[in-house]
N, CA, C and O atoms as a GROMACS GRO file, in nm:
protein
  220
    1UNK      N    1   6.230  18.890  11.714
    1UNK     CA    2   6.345  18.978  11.706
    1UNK      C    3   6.476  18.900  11.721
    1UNK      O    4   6.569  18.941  11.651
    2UNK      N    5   6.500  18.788  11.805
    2UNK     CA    6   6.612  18.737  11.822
    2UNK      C    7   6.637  18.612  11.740
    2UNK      O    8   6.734  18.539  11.762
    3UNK      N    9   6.530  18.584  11.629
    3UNK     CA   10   6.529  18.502  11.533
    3UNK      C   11   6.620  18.625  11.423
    3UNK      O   12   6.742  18.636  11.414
    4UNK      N   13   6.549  18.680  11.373
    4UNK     CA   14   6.593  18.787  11.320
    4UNK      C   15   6.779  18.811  11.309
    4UNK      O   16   6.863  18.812  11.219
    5UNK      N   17   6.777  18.825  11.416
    5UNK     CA   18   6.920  18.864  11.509
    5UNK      C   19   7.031  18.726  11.399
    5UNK      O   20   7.125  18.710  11.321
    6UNK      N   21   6.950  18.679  11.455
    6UNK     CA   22   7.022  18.484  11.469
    6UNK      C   23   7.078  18.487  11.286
    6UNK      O   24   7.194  18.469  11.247
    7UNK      N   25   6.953  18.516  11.196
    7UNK     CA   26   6.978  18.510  11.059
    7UNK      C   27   7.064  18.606  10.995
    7UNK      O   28   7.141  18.577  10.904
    8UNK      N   29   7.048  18.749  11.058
    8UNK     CA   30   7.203  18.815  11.023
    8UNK      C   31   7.308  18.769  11.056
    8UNK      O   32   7.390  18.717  10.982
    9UNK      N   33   7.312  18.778  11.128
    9UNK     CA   34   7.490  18.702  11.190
    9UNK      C   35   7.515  18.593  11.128
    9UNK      O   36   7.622  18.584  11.069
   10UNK      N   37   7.413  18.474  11.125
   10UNK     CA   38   7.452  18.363  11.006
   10UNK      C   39   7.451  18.363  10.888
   10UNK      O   40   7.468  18.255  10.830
   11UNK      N   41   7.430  18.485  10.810
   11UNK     CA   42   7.462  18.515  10.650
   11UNK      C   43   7.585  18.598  10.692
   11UNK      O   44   7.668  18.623  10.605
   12UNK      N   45   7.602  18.639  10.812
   12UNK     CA   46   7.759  18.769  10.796
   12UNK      C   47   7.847  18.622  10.811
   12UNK      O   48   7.940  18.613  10.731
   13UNK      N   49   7.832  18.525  10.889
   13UNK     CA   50   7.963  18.427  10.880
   13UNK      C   51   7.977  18.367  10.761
   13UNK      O   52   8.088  18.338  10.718
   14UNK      N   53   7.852  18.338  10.686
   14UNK     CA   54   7.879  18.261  10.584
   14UNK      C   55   7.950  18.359  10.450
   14UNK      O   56   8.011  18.301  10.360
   15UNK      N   57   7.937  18.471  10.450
   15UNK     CA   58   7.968  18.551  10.377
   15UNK      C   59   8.134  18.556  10.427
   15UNK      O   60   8.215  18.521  10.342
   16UNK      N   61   8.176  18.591  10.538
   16UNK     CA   62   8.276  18.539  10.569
   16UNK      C   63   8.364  18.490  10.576
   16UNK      O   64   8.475  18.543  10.582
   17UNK      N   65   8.322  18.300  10.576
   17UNK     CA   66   8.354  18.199  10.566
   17UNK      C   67   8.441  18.234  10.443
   17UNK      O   68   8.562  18.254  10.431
   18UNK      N   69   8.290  18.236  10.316
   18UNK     CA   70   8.336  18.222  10.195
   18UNK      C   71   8.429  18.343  10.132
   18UNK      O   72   8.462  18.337  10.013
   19UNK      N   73   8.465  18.435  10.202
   19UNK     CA   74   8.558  18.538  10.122
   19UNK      C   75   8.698  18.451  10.169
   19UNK      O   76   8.787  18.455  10.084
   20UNK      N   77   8.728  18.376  10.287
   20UNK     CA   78   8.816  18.374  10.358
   20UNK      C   79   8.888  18.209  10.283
   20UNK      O   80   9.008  18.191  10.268
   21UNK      N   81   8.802  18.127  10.253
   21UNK     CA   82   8.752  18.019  10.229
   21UNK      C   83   8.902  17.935  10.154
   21UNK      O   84   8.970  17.843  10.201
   22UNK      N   85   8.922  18.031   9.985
   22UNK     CA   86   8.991  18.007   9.922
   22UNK      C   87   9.166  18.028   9.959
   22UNK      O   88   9.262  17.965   9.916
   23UNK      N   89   9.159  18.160  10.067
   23UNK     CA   90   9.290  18.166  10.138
   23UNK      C   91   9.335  18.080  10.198
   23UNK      O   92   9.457  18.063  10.188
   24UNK      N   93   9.240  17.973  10.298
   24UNK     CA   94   9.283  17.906  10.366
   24UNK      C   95   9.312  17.827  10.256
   24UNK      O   96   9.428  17.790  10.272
   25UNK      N   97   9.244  17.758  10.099
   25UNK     CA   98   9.250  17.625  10.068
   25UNK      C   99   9.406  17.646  10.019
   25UNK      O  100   9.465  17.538  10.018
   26UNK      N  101   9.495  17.768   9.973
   26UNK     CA  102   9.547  17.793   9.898
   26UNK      C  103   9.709  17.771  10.035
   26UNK      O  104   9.817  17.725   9.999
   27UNK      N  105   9.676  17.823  10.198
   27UNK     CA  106   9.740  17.798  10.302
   27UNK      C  107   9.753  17.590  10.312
   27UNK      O  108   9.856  17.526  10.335
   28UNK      N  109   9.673  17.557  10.297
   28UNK     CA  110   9.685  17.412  10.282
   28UNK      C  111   9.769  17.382  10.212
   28UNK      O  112   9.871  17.328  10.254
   29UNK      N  113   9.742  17.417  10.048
   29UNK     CA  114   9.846  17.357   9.963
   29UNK      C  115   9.997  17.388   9.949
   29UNK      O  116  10.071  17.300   9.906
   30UNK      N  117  10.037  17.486   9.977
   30UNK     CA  118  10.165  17.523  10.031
   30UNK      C  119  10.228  17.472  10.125
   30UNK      O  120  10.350  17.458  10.125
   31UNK      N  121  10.126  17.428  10.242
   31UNK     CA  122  10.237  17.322  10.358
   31UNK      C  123  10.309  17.264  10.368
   31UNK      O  124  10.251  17.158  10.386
   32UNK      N  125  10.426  17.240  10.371
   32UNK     CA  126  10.559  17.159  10.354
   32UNK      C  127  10.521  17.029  10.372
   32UNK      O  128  10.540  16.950  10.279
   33UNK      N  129  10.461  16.983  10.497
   33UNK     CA  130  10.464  16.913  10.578
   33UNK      C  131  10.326  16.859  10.588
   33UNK      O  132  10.253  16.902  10.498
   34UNK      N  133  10.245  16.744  10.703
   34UNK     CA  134  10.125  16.708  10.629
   34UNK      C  135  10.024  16.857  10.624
   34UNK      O  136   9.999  16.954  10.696
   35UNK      N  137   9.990  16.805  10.497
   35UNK     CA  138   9.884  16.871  10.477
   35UNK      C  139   9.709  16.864  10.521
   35UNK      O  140   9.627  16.956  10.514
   36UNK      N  141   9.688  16.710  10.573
   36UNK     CA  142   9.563  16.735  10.657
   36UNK      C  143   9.587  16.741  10.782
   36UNK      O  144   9.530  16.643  10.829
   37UNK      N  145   9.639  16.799  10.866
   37UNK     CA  146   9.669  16.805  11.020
   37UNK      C  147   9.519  16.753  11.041
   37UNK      O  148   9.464  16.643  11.045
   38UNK      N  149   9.488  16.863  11.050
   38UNK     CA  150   9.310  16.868  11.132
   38UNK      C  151   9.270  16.757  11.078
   38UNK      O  152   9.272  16.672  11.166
   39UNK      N  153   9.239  16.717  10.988
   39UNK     CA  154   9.176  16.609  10.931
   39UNK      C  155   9.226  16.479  10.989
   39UNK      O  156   9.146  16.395  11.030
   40UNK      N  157   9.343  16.460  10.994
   40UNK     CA  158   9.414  16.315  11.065
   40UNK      C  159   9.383  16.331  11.198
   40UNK      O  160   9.368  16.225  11.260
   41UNK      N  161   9.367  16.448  11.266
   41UNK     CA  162   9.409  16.432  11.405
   41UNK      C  163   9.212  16.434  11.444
   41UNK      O  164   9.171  16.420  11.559
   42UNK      N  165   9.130  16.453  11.337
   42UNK     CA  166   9.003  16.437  11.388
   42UNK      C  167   8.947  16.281  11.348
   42UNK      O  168   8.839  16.237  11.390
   43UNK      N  169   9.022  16.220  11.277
   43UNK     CA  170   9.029  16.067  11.260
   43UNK      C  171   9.061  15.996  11.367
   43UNK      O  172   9.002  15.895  11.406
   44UNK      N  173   9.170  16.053  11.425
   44UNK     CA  174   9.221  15.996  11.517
   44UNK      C  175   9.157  15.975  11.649
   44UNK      O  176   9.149  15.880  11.727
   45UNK      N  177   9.122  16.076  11.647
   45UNK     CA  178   9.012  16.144  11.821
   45UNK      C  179   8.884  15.995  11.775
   45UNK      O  180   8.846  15.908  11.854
   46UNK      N  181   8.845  16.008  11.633
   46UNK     CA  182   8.711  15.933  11.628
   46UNK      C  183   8.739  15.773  11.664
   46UNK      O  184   8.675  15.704  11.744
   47UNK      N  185   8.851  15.736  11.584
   47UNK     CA  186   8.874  15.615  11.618
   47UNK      C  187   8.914  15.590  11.800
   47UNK      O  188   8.867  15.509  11.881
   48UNK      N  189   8.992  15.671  11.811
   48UNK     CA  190   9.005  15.647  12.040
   48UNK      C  191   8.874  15.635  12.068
   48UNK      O  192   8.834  15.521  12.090
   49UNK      N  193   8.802  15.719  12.072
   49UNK     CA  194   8.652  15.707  12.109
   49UNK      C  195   8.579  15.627  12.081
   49UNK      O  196   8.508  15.575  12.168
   50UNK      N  197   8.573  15.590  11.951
   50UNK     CA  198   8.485  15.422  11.936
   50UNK      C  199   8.560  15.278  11.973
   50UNK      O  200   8.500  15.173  11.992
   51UNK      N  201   8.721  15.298  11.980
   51UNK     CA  202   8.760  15.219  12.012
   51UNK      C  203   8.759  15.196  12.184
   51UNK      O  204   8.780  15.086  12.236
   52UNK      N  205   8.730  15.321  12.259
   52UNK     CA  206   8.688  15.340  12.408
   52UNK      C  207   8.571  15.274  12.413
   52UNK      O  208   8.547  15.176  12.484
   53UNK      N  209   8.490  15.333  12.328
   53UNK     CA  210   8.348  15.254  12.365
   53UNK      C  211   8.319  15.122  12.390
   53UNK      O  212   8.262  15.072  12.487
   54UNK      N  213   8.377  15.056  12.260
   54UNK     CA  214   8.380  14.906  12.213
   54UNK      C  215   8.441  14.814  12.375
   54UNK      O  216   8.422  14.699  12.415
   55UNK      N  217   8.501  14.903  12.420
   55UNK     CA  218   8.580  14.799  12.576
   55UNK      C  219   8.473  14.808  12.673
   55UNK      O  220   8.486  14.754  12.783
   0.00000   0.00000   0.00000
């Protein structure tokens, strides 16, 4: 039953996702300013962290 559970809810997000999907790509390209925020700033996090490690 809670398998069950698990597979609705993960076709309702993906259904979701994808209605919502193209709004956001379309919020991206309009940005004045950078346009990968998230993307640079999750580069960034990766490199501190391996560069933490490496010491």
């Amino acid at each position: 039953m809670l398998k069950n559970w698990r597979l609705i809810l993960a076709k309702s997000l993906i259904i979701e996702l994808e209605d919502s999907i193209y709004r956001i790509y379309q919020d991206i390209k309009i940005r004045k300013t950078v346009r990968t925020k998230f993307l640079n700033s999750l580069a960034d996090n990766l490199n501190q962290k391996l560069t933490e490690e490496d010491s």
